[in-house]
C-alpha positions in Angstrom: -175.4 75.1 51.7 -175.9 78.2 53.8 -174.2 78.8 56.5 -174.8 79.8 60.0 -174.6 82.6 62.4 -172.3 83.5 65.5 -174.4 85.0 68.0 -172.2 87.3 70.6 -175.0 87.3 73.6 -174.3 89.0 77.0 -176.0 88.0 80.1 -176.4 89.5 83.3 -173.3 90.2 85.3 -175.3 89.4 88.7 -179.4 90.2 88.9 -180.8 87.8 86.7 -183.9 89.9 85.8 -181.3 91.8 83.5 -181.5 89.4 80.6 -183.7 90.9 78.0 -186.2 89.3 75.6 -183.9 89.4 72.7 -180.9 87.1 74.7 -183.9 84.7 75.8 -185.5 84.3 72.1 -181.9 83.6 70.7 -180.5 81.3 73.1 -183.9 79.4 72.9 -183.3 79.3 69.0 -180.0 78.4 68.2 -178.8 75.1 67.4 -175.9 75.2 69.9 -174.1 77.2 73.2 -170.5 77.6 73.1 -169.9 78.7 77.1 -166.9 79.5 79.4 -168.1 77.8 81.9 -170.7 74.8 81.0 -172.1 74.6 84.8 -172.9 78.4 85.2 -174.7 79.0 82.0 -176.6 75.3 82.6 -178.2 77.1 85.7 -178.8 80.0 83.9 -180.5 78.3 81.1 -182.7 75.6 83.2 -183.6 79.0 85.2 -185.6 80.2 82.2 -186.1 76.6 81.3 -184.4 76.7 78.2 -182.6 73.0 76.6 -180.0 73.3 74.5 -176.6 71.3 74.0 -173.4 73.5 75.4 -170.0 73.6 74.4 -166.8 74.7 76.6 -165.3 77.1 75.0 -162.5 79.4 77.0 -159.4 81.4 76.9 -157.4 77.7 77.2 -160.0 75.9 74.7 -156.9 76.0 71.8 -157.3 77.0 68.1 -158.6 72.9 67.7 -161.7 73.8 69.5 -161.9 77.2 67.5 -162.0 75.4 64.4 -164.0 72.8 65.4 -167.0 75.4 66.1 -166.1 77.0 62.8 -166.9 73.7 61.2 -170.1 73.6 62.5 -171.5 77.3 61.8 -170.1 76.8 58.3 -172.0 73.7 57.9 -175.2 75.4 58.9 -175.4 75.4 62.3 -176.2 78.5 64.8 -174.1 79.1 67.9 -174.2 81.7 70.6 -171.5 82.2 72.5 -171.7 83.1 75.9 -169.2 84.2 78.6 -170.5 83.4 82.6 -171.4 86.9 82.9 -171.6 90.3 80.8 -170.4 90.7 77.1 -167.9 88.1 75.4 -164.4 89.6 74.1 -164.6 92.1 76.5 -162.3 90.3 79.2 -163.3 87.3 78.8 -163.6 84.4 76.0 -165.0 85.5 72.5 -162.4 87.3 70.7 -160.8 84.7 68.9 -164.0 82.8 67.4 -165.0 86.5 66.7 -162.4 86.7 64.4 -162.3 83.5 62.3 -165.8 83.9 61.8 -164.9 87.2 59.8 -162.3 85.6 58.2 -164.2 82.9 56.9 -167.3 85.1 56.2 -169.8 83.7 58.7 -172.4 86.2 59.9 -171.6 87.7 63.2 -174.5 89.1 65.0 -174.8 90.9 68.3 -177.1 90.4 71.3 -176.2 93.3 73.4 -175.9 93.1 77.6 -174.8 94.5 80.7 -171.0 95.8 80.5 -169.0 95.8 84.2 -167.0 98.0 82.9 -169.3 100.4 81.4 -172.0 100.2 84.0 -169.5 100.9 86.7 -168.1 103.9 85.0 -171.6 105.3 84.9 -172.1 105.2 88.5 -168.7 105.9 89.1 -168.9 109.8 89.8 -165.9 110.0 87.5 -165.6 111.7 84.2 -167.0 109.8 81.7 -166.5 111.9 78.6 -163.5 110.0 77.2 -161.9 106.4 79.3 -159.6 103.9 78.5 -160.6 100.2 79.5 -157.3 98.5 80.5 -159.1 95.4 82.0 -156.4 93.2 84.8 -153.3 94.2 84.8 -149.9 92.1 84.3 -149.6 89.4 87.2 -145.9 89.6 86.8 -144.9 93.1 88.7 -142.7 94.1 85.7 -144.7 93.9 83.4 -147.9 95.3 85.8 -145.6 99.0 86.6 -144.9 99.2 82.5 -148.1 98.8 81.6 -149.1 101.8 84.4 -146.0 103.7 83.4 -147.6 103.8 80.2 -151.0 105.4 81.0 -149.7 107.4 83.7 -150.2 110.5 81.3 -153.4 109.3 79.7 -156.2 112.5 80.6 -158.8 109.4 80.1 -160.3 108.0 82.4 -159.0 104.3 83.4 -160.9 101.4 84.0 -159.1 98.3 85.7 -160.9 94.7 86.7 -159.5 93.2 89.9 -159.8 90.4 92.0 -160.6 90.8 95.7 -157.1 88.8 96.9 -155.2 91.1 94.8 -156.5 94.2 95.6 -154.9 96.0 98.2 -151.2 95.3 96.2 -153.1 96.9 92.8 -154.1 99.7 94.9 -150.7 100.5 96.1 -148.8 99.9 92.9 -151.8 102.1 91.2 -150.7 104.6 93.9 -147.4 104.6 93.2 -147.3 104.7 89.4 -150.2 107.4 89.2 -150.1 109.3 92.4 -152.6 110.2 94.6 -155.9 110.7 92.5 -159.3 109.7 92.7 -160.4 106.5 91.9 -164.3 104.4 92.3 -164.3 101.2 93.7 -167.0 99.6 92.3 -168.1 95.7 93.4 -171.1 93.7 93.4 -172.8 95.3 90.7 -176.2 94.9 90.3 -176.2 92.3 93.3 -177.8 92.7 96.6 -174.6 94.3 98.3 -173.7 96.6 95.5 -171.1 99.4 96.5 -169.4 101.8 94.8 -166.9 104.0 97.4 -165.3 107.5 95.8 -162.3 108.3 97.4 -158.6 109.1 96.7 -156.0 105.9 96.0 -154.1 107.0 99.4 -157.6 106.4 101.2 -158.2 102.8 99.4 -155.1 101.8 100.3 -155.9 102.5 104.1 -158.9 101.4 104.0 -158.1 98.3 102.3 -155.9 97.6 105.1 -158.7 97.5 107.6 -161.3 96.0 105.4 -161.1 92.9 104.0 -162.0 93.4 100.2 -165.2 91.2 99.0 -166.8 90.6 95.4 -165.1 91.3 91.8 -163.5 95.2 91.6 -164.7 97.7 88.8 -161.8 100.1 89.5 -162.6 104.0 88.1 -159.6 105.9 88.4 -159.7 109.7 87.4 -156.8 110.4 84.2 -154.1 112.3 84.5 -154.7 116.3 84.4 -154.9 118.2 81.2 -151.8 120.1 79.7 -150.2 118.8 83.3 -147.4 116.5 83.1 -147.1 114.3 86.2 -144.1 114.7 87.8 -142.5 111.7 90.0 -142.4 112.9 93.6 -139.2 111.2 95.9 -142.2 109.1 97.5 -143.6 108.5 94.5 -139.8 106.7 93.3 -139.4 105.4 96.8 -142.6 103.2 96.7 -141.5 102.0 93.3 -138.5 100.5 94.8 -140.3 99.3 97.7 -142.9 97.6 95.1 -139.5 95.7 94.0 -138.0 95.1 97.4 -141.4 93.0 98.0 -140.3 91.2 95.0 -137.7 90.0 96.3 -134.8 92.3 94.9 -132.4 93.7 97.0 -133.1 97.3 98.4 -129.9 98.6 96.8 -130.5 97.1 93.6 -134.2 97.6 93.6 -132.6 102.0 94.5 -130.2 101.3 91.8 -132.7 100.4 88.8 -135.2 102.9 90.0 -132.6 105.6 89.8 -132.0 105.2 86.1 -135.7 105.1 85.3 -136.4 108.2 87.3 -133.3 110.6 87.5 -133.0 110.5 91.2 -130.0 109.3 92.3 -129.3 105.4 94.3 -128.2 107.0 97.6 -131.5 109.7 98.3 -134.0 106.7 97.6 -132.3 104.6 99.3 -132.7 107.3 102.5 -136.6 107.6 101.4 -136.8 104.0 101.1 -135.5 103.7 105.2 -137.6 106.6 106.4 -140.2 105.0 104.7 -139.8 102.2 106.8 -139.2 103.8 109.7 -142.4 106.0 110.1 -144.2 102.5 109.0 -142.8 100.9 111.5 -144.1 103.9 114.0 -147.8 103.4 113.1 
């Protein structure tokens, strides 16, 4: 018996008339959907009137639902898996039945579309000659300053998603960790209130304040300077601690642990970390 194909399709990440011909012919062909979410791709597909039986499949589906679609491919069947919007395995659901398809040779075929991450970066103003696509960061705030502490030194450019609720607190942490360079905000894309703003991260965090943020967040944020190693200002240390005084910790403790992972010592960030405060307070 000859078995069937996997079909990665993207679909538009907001203005509908980016689907192309290709994703219309193959999701009208194949024998089944596996979507992330059922209800959005049921309007999409009754939009261009086109009847075909869906499957949830998502990051919680479990390797039982995995299999299960394996099962059916390798018995003949064709599925095209589909993500609400833009390209599966790229932040979203896909990866995994990517994989076991290869590992148990079943054809995997791609039906290109629309990228968030790369269309942003193209109207970004940034340099796009080499970038690094770190997706959402950590929720946890450990594990969210390691991960920036990581690329702090990366001359790539970084592109982040973010949600709008979680914004302004990415924005200061990406300010702290990285210092004070430029970075696109990109939301909306390819909707009717499509914005991209170029400014520095010390500017989107004041503006941030002001503004309440709306729509998903492309974030473009410039790499680190060539043959220049960053070096950790007082303030930069200072916010870190802050970041882990919001936390909950303890300001000493919060000056204590920063102090071993930065060289300065618990007493002059603790000072920073008041003055800090203090002209905050004064605004």
């Amino acid at each position: 018996m000859k078995t069937g194909t996997l079909y990665v399709v993207g679909t538009p990440i907001g203005n509908l008339g980016d689907i192309t011909v290709r994703q219309l012919e193959t999701l009208g062909e194949v024998d089944f959907i596996a979507a992330e979410d059922t209800r959005v791709t049921r309007k999409l597909l009754t939009h261009f009137d086109i009847h075909k039986p869906l499957v949830s499949y998502h990051d919680h589906s479990g390797q039982k639902i995995e299999q299960g679609l394996i099962d059916r491919i390798r018995a003949g069947e064709n599925c095209a898996v589909v993500t609400d919007a833009g390209m599966p395995c790229i932040s979203d659901p896909g990866e995994g039945l990517v994989m076991l398809c290869h590992e148990a040779g079943i054809p995997v075929c791609v039906v290109p579309g629309p990228s968030a991450a790369i269309s942003a970066l193209a109207i970004s103003g940034q340099s796009t000659a080499r970038f690094a696509f770190e997706g959402f960061l950590p929720v946890q705030k450990k594990q969210r300053m390691a991960r920036l502490d990581a690329v702090k030194s990366d001359t790539r450019t970084l592109i982040f998603y973010e949600a709008p609720h979680k914004l302004h607190a990415t924005l200061a942490d990406l300010l702290a960790a990285l210092g004070d360079r430029s970075i696109s905000l990109c939301r909306e894309l390819t909707k009717m209130y499509e914005e991209v703003r170029r400014m520095t991260l010390s500017e989107a965090v004041t503006y941030y304040k002001t503004n309440e943020p709306r729509g998903e967040f492309v974030l473009i944020v410039a790499g680190a300077a060539e043959n220049e190693q960053k070096q950790l200002t007082l303030a930069d240390a200072a916010a870190l601690a802050e970041s882990l005084v919001s936390d909950g910790m303890r300001a000493a403790d919060a000056c204590k642990q920063i102090a071993k992972e930065t060289g300065f010592s618990k007493s002059e960030l603790y000072a920073a970390l008041l003055t800090g405060r203090e002209e905050g307070g004064a605004d």
